[in-house]
C-alpha positions as CSV (number, residue, x, y, z in Angstrom):
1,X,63.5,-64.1,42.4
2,X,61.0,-66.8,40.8
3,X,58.7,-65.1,43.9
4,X,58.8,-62.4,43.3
5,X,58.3,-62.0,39.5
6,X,54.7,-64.5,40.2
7,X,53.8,-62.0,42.2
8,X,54.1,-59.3,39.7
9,X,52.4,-61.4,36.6
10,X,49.7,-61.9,39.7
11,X,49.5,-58.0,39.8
12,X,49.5,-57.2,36.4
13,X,46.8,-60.0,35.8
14,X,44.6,-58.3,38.4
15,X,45.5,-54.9,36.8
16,X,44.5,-56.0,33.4
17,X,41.4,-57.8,34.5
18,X,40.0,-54.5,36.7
19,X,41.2,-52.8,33.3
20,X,39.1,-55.3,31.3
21,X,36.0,-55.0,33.3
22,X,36.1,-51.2,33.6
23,X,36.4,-51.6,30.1
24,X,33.2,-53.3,29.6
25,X,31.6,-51.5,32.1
26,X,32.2,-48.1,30.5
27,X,31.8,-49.8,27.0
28,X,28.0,-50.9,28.4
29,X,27.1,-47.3,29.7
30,X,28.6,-45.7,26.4
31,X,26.2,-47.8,24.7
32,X,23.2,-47.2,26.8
33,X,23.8,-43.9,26.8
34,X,24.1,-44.0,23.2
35,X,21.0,-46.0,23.0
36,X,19.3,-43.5,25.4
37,X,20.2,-40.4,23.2
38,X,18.8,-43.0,20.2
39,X,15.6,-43.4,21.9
40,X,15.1,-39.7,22.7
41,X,16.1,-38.3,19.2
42,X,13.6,-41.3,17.0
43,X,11.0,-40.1,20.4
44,X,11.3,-36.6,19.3
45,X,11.6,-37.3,15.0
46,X,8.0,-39.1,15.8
47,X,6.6,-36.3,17.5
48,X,7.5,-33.7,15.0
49,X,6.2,-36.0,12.1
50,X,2.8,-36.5,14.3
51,X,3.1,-32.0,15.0
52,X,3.4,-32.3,10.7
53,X,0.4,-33.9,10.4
54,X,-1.6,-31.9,13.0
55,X,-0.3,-28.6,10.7
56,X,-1.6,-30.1,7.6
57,X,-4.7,-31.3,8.8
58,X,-5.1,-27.5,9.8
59,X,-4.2,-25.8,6.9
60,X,-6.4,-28.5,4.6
61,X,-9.3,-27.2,7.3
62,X,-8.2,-23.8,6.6
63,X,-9.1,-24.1,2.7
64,X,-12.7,-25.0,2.8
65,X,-14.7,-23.0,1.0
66,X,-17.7,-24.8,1.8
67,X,-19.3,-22.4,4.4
68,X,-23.5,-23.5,4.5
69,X,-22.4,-27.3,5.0
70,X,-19.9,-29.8,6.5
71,X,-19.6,-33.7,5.6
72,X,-17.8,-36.4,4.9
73,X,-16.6,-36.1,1.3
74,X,-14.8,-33.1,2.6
75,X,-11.1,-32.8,1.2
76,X,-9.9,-32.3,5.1
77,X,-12.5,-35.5,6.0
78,X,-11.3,-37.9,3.3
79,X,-8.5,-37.4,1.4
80,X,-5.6,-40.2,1.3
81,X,-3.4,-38.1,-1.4
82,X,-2.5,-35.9,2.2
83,X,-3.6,-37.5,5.0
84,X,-2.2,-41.3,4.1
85,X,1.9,-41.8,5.1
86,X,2.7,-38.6,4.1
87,X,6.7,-39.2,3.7
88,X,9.5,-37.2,5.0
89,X,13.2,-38.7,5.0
90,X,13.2,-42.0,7.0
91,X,9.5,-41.4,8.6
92,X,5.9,-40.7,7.5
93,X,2.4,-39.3,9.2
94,X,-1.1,-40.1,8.9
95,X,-4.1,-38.7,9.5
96,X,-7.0,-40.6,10.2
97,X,-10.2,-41.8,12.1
98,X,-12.8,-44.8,12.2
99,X,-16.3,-45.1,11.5
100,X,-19.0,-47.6,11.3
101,X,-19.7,-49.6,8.5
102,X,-22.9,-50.6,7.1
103,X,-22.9,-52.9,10.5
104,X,-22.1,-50.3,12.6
105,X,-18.5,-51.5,13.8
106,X,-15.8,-49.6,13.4
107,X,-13.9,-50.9,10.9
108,X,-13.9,-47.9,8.2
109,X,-10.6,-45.4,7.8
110,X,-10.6,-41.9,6.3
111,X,-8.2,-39.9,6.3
112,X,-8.5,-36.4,7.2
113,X,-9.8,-35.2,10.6
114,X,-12.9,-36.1,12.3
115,X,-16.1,-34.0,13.6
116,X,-16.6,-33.7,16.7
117,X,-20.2,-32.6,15.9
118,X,-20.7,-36.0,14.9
119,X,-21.4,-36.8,18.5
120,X,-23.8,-35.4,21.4
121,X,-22.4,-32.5,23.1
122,X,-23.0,-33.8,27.1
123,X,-22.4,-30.1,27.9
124,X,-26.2,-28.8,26.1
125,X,-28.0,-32.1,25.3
126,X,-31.5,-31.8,26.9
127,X,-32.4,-34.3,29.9
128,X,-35.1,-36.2,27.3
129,X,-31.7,-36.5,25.0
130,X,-29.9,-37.5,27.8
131,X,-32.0,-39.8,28.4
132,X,-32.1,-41.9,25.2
133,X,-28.8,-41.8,25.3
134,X,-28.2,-43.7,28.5
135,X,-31.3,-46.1,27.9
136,X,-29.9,-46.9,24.1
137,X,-26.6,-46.9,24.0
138,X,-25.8,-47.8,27.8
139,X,-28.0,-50.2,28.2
140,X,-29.3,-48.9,31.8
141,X,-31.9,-50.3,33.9
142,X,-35.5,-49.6,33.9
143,X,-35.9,-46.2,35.4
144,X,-31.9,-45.8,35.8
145,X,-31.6,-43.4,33.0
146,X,-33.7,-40.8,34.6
147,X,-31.8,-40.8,37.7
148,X,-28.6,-40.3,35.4
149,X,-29.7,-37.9,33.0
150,X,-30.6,-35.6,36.0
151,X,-27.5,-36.2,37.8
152,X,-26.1,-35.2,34.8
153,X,-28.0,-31.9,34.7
154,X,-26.8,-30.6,38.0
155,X,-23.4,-31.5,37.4
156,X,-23.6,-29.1,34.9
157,X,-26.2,-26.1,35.6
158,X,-24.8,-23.4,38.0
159,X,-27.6,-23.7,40.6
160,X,-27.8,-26.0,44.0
161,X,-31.1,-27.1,43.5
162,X,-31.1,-30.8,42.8
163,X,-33.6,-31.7,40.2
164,X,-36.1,-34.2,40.7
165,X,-34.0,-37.3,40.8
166,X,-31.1,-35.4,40.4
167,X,-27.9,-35.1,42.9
168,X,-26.2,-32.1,44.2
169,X,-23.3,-31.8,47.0
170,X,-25.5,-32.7,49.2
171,X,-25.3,-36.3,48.3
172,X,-21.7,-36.3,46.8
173,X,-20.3,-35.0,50.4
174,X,-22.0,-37.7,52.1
175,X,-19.8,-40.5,50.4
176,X,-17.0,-42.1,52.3
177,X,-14.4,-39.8,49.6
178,X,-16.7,-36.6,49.4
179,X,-16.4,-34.0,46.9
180,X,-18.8,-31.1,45.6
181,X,-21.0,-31.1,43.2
182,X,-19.1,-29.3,39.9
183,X,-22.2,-27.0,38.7
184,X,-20.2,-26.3,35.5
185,X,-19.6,-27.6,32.3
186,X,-17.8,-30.9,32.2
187,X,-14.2,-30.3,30.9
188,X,-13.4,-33.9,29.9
189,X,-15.5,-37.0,29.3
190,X,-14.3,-38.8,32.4
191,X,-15.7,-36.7,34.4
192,X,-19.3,-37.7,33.9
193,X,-17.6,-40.9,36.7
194,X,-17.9,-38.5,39.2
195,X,-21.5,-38.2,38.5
196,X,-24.2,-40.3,40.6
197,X,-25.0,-43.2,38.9
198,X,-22.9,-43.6,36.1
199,X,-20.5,-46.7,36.1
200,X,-17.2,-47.6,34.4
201,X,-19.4,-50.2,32.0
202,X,-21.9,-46.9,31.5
203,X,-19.6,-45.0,30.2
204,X,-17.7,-47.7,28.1
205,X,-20.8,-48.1,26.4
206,X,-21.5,-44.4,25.5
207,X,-18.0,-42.4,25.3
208,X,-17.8,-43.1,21.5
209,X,-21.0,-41.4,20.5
210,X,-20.4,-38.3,23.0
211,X,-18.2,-35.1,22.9
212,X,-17.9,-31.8,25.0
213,X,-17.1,-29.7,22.6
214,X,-18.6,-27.5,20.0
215,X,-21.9,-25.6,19.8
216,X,-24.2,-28.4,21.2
217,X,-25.9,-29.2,17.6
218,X,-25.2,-32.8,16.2
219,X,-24.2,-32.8,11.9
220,X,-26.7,-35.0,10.6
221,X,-23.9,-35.4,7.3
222,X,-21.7,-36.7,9.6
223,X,-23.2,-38.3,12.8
224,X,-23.2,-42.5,12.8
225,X,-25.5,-45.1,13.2
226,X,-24.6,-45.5,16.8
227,X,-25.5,-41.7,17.3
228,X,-28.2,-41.5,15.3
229,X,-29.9,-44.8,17.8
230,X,-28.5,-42.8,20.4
231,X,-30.8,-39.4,19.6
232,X,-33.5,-42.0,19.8
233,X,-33.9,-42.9,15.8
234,X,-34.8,-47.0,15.5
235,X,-32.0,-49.0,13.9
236,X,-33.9,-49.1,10.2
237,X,-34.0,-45.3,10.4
238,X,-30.7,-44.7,10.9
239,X,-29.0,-47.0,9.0
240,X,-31.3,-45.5,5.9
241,X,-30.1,-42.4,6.7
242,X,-26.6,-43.4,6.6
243,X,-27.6,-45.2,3.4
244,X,-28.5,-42.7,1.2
245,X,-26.2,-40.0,2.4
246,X,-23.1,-42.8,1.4
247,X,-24.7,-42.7,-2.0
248,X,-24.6,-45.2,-4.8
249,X,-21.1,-47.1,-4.1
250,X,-21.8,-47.4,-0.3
251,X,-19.3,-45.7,0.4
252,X,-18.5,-42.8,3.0
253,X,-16.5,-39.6,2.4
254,X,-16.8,-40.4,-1.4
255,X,-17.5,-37.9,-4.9
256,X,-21.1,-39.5,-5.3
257,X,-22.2,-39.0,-1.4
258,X,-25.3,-37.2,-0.7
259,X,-25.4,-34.2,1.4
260,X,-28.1,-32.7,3.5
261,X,-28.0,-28.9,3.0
262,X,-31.2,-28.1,6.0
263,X,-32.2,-30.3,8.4
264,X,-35.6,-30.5,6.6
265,X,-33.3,-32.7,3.6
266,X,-33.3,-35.6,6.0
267,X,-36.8,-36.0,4.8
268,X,-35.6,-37.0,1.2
269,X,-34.5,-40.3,1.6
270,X,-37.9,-41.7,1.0
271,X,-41.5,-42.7,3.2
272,X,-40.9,-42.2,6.6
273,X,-43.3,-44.4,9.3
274,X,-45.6,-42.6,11.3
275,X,-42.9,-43.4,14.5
276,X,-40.0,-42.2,12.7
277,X,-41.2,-38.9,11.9
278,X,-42.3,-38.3,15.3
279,X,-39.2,-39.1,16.7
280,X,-37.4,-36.6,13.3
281,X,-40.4,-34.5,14.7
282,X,-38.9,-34.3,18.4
283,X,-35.1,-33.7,17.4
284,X,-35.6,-30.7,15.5
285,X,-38.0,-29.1,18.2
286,X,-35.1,-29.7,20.5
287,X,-33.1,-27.5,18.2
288,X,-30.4,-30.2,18.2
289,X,-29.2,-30.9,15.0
290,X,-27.5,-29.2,12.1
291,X,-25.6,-29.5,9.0
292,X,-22.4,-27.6,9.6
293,X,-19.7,-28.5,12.4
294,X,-16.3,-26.4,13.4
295,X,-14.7,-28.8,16.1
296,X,-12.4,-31.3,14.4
297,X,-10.4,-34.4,16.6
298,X,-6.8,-34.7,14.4
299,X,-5.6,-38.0,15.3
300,X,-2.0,-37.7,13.4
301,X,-0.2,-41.0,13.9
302,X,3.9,-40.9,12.8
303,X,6.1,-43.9,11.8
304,X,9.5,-43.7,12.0
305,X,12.1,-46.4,10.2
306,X,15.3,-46.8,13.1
307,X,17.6,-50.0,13.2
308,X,15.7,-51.9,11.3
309,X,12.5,-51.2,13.6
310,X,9.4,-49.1,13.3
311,X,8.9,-46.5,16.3
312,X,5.3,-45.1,16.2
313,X,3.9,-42.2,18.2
314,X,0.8,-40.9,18.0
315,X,-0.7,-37.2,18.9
316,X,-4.6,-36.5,19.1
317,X,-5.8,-32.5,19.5
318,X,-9.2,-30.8,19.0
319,X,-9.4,-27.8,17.2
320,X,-12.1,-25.4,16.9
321,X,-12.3,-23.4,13.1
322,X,-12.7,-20.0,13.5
323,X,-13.8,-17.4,10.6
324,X,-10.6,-15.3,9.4
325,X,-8.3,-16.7,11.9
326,X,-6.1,-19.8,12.4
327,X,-7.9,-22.8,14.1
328,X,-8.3,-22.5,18.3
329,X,-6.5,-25.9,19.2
330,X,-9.2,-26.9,22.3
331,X,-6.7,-30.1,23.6
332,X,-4.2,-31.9,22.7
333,X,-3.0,-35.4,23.9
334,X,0.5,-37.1,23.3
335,X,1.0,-40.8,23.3
């Protein structure tokens, strides 16, 4: 009898530890899965709050009124009222974008949406442009920049005749991984690695002060130091330019900021050197520059207040303004 009721208190234990562990076990998947459906739901809060910010941003673009001239004291470009951790419930969105400072790192926020025209359009810039670009801002060897910049014209044109120095399929199907020669416009930035010549430190150097998008015309109101060196302006130049259009306080995307309404106004801020008109001289005969933009980059960042943690997401689109109809979004990017 003694036997035979050990054996059934060994049973039961075994019963009640297979219970105890399938417990557990279900208790642990219950709370992954519940931790799962947690991280999906805060996922899907943060992208709606970064979508928010994208719509705002849109609809502040929507209201300018200002159609002869685009800058930096825009109310879409600079404005932390709407753009700066805009609250809703448990989260917030933001809206903004670096520039240089005075010492042309990137350490100033705005908050509003960025021009693209504030860059060189890769897709139109002439080969001389090109040029400048490569041998200023990345930092090629003697002669290299030629062989680039030409590269980078047949990439682009719609003919097979390699310009001098250029490249064509010719030379891209002889690699060990061929491929053809595009003969279109570049679609993304990272393309321009496929292109003869150009290396990952290249590129790294230049991808800042470049775009693909837009009309091809750089906005002298709200183009950088780094651009304006990379157009072929000397240092002194360009950081006068800068200068003066930040107006008295220094600062960008302010009230007291000067604006260039014509090209020709770039002229105003003072005695220009024989060298630095000459090279003013050359941009505007390339028909390269303006003072109105309508591509915008929305980098709409969202925080979002879960468990005592703080889950960010951010989304970046382009959009395009367009005269009596809602923005053209151009690309859009979720991270």
């Amino acid at each position: 009898m003694k036997a035979k009721d050990g054996s059934i208190l060994i049973l039961t234990i075994w019963v009640l530890s297979f219970l105890s562990i399938f417990a557990i076990s279900l208790a642990c998947n219950v709370a992954s899965q519940v931790n799962f459906a947690s991280y999906f739901k805060n996922r899907l809060t943060g992208y709606y709050l970064c979508r928010a910010g994208i719509e705002r941003a849109i609809a502040e673009l929507s209201l300018d009124e200002t159609d002869a001239v685009d800058s930096l004291n825009e109310v879409f470009s600079n404005n932390k009222d709407v753009f700066k951790e805009s609250r809703f419930d448990s989260g917030s969105f933001t809206v903004s974008y670096k520039i240089e400072d005075k010492d042309g790192k990137s350490n100033e926020v705005l908050y509003g949406l960025m021009d693209e025209s504030g860059k060189i359009n890769i897709n139109y810039a002439p080969v001389g442009i090109l040029k400048v670009l490569l041998k200023t801002t990345g930092e090629t060897r003697e002669g290299e920049e030629t062989d680039i910049a030409n590269a980078i014209i047949d990439w682009r044109d719609e003919d097979v005749v390699p310009s001098p120095r250029g490249a064509e399929s010719d030379y891209y199907e002889s690699l060990d991984l061929p491929y053809e020669c595009k003969n279109s416009p570049f679609q993304i930035l990272e393309e321009l690695l496929l292109v003869r010549g150009m290396t990952q430190e290249i590129f790294s150097r230049i991808k800042d002060v470049i775009t693909i998008y837009g009309e091809g015309k750089v906005n002298i109101n709200t183009a950088t130091i780094s651009t304006f060196r990379a157009l072929g302006l000397n240092r002194d130049f360009a950081e006068r330019i800068v200068k003066f259009r930040n107006g008295d306080d220094g600062k960008p995307g302010t009230e007291d900021d000067n604006i260039f309404k014509t090209i020709e106004d770039i002229r105003n801020i003072g005695p220009l050197f024989t060298e630095e008109s000459i090279a003013l001289n050359r941009l505007i005969s390339f028909n390269i520059l303006s003072v109105k933009s309508n591509v915008f980059r929305i980098n709409s960042y969202s925080t979002l207040k879960s468990r005592g943690r703080k889950l960010k997401r951010k989304v970046v689109c382009i959009v395009e303004r367009q005269k009596d109809k809602e923005a053209k979004i151009l690309y859009w990017h979720e991270e």
